[in-house]
Structure formats: C-alpha cells, structure tokens
Backbone as a ProteinNet text record, in pm:
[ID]
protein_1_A
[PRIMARY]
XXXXXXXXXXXXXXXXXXXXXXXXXXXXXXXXXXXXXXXXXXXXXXXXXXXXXXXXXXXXXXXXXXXXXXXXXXXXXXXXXXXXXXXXXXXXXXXXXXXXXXXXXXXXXXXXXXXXXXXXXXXXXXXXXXXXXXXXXXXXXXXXXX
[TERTIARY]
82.8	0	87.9	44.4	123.2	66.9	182.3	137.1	73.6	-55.1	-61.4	-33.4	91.7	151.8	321.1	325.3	438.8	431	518.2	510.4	506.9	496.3	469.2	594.8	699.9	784.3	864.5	707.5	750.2	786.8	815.7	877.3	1016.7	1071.6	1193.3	1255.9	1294.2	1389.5	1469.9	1560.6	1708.9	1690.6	1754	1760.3	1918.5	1936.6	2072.1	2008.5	2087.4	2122.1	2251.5	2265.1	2417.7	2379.9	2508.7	2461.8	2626.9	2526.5	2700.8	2662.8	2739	2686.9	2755.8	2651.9	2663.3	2730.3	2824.8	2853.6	2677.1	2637.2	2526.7	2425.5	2312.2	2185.8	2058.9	2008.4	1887	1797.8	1809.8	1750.5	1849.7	2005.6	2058.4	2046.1	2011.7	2028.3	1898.3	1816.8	1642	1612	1693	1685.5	1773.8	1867.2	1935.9	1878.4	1788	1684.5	1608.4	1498.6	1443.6	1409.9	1508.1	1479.1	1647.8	1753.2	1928.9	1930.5	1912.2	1954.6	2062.8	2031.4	2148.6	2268.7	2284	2398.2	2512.8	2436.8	2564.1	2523.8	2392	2391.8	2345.5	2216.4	2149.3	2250.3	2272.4	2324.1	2253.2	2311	2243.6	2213.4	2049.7	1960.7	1919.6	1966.6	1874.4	1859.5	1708.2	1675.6	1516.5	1419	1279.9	1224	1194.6	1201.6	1122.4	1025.5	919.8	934.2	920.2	930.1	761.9	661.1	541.5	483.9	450.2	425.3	330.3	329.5	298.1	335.7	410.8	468.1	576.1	616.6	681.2	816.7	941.8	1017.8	1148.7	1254.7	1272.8	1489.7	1575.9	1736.6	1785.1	1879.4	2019	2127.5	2192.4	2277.2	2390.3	2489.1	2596.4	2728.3	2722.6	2807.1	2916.3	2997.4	3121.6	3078.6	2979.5	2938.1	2886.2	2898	2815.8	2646.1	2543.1	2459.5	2290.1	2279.8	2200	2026.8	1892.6	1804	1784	1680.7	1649.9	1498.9	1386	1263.9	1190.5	1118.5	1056.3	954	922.7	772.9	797.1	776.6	779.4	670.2	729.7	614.7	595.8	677.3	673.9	761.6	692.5	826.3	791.5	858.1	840.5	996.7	891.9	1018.7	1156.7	1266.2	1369.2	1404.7	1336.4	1310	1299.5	1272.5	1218.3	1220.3	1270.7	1226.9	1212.5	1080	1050.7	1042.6	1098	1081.8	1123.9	1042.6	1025.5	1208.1	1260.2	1394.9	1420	1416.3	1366.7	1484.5	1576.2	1716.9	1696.8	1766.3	1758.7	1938.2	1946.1	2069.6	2195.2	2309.3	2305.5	2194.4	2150.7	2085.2	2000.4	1865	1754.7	1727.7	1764	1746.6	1614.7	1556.7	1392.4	1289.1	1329.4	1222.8	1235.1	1138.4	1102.1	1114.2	1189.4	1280.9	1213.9	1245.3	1192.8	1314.7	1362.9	1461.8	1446.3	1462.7	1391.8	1524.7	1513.3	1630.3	1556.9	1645.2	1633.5	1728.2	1658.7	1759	1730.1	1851	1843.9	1913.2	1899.3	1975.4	2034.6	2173.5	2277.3	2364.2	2454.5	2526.7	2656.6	2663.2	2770.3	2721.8	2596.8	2510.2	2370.7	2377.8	2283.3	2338.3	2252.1	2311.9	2200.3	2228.3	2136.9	2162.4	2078.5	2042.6	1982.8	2031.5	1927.5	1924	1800.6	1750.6	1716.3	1782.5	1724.4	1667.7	1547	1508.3	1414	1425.5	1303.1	1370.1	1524.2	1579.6	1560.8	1577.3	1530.4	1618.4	1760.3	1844.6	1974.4	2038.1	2148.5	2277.3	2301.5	2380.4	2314.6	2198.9	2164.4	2191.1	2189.8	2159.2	2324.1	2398.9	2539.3	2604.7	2555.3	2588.4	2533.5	2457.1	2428.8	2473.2	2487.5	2566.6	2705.9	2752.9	2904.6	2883.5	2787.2	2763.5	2742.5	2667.6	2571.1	2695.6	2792.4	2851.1	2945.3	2923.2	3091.4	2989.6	2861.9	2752.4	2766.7	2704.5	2686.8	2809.9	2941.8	3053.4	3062.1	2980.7	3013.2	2897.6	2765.3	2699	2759.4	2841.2	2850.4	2929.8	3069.5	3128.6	3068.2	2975.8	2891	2822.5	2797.5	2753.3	2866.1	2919.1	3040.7	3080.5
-117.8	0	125	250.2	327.7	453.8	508.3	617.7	727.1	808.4	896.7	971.4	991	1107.6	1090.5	1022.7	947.4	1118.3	1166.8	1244.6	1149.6	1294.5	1243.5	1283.4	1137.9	1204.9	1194.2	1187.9	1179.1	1295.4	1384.6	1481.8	1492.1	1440.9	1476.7	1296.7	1259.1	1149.4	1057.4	1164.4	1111.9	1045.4	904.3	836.3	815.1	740.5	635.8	545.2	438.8	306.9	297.5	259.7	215	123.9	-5.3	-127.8	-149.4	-192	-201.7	-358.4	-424.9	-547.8	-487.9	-537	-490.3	-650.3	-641.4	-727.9	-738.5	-589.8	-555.6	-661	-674.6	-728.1	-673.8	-680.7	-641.5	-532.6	-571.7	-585.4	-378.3	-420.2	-299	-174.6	-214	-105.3	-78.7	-144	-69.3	30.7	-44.5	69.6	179.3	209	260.9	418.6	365.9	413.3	530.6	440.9	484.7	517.5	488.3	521.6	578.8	570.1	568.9	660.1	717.6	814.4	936.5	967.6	1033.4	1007.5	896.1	819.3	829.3	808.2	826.7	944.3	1018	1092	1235	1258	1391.1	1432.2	1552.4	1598.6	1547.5	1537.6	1482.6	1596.7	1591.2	1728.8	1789.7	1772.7	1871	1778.5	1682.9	1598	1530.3	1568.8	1514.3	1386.5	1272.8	1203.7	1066.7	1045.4	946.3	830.4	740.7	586.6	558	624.7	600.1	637	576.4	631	772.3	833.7	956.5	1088.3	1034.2	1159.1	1181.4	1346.2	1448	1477	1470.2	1440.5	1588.5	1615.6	1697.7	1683.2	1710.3	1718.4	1782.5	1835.7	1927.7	1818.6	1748.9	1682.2	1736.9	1577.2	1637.2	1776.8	1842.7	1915.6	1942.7	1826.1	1795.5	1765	1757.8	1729.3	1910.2	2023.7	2119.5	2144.5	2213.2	2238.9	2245.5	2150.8	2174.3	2081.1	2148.9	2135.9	1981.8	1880.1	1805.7	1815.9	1721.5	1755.5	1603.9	1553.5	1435.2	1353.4	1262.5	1197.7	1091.9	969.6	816.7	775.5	706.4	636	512.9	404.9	290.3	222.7	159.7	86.2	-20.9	-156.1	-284.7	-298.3	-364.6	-372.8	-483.4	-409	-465.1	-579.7	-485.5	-494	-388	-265.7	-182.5	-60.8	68.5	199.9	284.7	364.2	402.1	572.3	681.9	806.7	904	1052.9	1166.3	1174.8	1317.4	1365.7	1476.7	1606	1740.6	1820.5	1874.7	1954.1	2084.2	2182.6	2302.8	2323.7	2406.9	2389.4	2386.8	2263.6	2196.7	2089.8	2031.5	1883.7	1835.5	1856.9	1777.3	1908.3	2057.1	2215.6	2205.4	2164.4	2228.1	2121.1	2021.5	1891.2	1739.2	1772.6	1638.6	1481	1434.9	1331.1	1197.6	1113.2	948.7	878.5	844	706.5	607.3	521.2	338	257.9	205.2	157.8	-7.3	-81.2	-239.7	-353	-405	-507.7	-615.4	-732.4	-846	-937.2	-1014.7	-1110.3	-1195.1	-1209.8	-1367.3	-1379.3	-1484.4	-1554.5	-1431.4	-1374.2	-1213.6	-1146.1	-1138.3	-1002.6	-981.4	-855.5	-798.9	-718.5	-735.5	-660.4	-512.4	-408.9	-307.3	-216.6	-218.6	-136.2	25.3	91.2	225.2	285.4	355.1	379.7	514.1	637.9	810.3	817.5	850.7	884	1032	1044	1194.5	1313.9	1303.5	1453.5	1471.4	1634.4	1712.8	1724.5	1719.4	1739	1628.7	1611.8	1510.9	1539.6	1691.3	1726.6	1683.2	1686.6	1732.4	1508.7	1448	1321.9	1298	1344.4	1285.7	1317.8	1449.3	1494.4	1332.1	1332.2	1220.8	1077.9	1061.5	914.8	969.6	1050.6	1073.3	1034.3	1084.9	1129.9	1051.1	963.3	843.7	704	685.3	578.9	597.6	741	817.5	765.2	851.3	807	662.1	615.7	464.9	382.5	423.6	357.1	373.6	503.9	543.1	490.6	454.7	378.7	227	213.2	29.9	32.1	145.7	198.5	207.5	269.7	261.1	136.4	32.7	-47.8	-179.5	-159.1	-264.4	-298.7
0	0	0	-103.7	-94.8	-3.8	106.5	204.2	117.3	198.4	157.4	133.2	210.5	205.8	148.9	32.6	-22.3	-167.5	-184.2	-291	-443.6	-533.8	-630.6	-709.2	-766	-774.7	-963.7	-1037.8	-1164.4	-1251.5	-1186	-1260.5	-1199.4	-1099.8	-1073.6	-1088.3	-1202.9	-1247.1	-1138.3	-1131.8	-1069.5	-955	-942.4	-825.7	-826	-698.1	-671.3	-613.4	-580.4	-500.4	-453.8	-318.5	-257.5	-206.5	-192.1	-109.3	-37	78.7	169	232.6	257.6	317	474.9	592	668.3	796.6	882.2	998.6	1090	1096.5	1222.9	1185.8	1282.4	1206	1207.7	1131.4	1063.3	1179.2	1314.1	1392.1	1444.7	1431.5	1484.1	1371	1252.7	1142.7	1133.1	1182.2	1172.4	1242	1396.4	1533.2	1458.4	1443	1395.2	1311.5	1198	1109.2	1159.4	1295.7	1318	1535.4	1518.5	1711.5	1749.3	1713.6	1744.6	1604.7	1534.6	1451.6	1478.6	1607.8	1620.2	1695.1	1694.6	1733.2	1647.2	1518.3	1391.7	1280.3	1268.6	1127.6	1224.1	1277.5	1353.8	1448.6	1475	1593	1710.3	1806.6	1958.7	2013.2	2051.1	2127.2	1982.6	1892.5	1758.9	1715.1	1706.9	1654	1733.8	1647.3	1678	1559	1676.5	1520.8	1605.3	1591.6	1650.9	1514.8	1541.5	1420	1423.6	1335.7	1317.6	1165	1081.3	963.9	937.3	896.3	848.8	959.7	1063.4	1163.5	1099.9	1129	1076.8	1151	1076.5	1180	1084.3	1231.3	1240.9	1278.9	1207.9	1263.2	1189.5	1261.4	1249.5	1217.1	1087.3	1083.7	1161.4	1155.8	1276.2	1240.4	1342.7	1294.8	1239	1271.7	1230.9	1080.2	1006.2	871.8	829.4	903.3	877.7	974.7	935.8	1000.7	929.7	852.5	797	838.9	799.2	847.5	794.6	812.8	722.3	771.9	712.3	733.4	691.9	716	652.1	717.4	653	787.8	691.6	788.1	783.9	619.9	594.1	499	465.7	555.5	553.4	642.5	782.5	821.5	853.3	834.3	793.2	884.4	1037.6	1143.2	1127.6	1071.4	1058.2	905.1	823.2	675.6	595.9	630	579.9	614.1	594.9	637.4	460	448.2	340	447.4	427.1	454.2	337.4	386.8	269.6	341.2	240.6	311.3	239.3	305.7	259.4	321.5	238.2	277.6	167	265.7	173.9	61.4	-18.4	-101	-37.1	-66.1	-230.2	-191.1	-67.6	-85	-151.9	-134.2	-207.1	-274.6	-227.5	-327.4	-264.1	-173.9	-95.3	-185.5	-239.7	-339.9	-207.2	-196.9	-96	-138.6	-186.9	-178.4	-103.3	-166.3	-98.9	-54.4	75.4	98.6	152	89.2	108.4	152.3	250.3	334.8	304	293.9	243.3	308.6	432.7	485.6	455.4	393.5	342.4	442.2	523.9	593.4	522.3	541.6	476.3	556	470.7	622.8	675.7	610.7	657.9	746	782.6	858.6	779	720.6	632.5	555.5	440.4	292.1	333.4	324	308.9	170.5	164.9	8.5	52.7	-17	18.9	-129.5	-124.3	-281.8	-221.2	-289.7	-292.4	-408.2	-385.6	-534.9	-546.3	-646.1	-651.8	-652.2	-705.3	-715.8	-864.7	-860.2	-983.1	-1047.6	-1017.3	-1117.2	-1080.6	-1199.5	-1124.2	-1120.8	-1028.7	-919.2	-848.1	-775.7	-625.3	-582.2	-716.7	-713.4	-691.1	-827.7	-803.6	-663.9	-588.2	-422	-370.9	-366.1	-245.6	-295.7	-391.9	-469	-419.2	-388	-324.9	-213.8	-164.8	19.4	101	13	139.7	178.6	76.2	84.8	253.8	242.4	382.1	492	486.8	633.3	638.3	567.4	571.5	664	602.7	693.9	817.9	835.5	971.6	1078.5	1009	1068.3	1107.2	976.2	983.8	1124	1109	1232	1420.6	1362.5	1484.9	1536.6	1463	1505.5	1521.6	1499.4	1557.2	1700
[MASK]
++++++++++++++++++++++++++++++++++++++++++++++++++++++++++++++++++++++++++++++++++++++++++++++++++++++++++++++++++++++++++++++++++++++++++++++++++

C-alpha cells in the first residue's frame, strides 16, 4: 500500500542506489533508522524524530558534517526490513524537493546486505551529491555499530 503522504515524484527522475553489506543485524540497522539516529547521522539534542508512519520528523545533521536542516515523515516501516521516509534539505541537498529514501535489509550468512535507494531529485547534481555522500555516512553507521 502506498502512504498517503508518499510524494509524487515523476517529474523529478534522478535516483541512486548504494549497497554495503553490513557485519550488524537487521535488527541494529532498523533501530538505527528509526529510534538511534542520532547516534551516527542527527546531531544529539537537535533531533525530533518518533518511528510512526505519516509523523513528521525533524534534525540538524551532525556538525562535524556542517549544520544543515532536514525535514521528513515516515512512509513505511516494515520492522527490521524496511524503512521508506520523505527527506527534505535546503541547497546543495535535495534544493527544498522532498525526496523518498527506502532503506532495504536483506539477511545472509555475513550479517545484512542493506540497500538504500534516494530517489526523486530534480536534477542530477543534487543526485550525483548524495551518490558521493551516502557511501561516507553509511561507513560510519557500519562503524557505529560494531
């Protein structure tokens, strides 16, 4: 079923995919997602962010990355399989276009493979930025969860 409140995102093309196979399991990269977020990506204390589909959630990425707003509300979470959320940054990030990211955990005998899919940017700078970007976070999650 698709959220109601899932944008509509056929006018803005550009997606990515990154896949990292992860040691953690399924179970630590969900929490991670959606309850421990600012453990490794939000600043700690600037960050409102409830794990319920269609609530509106609210961080200051970390500073040591800069200071920027992000904005988004849940649109699918499928416990420890699944996180589908909007992701709304002002310029260079998403440029103020509300953005879809679909987080994908696969269990095998390594850990879990996670996949993450950005899709719904308007141009592909704002796309090739985060096909740079997401691979650095990501390590630092895998980092964190070790």
């Amino acid at each position: 079923m698709v959220s109601p409140f899932t944008p509509d995102l056929s006018n803005r093309p550009f997606s990515m995919t990154v896949e990292r196979q992860m040691k953690a399991s399924a179970e630590q990269i969900y929490d991670a997602w959606t309850s421990s977020f600012d453990k490794w990506f939000a600043q700690p204390g600037e960050m409102v962010m409830i794990p319920e589909v269609g609530r509106p959630f609210f961080f200051y990425n970390r500073h040591d990355w800069g200071r920027d707003a992000h904005y988004g509300r849940f649109l699918e979470l499928v416990e420890n399989e699944r996180v589908r959320m909007t992701w709304v940054t002002a310029a260079p990030g998403t440029y103020g276009d509300e953005t879809v990211i679909e987080v994908e955990l696969f269990l095998n005998e390594g850990g879990t493979l996670r996949r993450l899919t950005h899709s719904g940017f308007s141009t592909e700078e704002a796309c090739r930025g985060h096909e740079e970007n997401w691979p650095a976070a990501l390590e630092i999650l895998d980092n964190h969860l070790l």
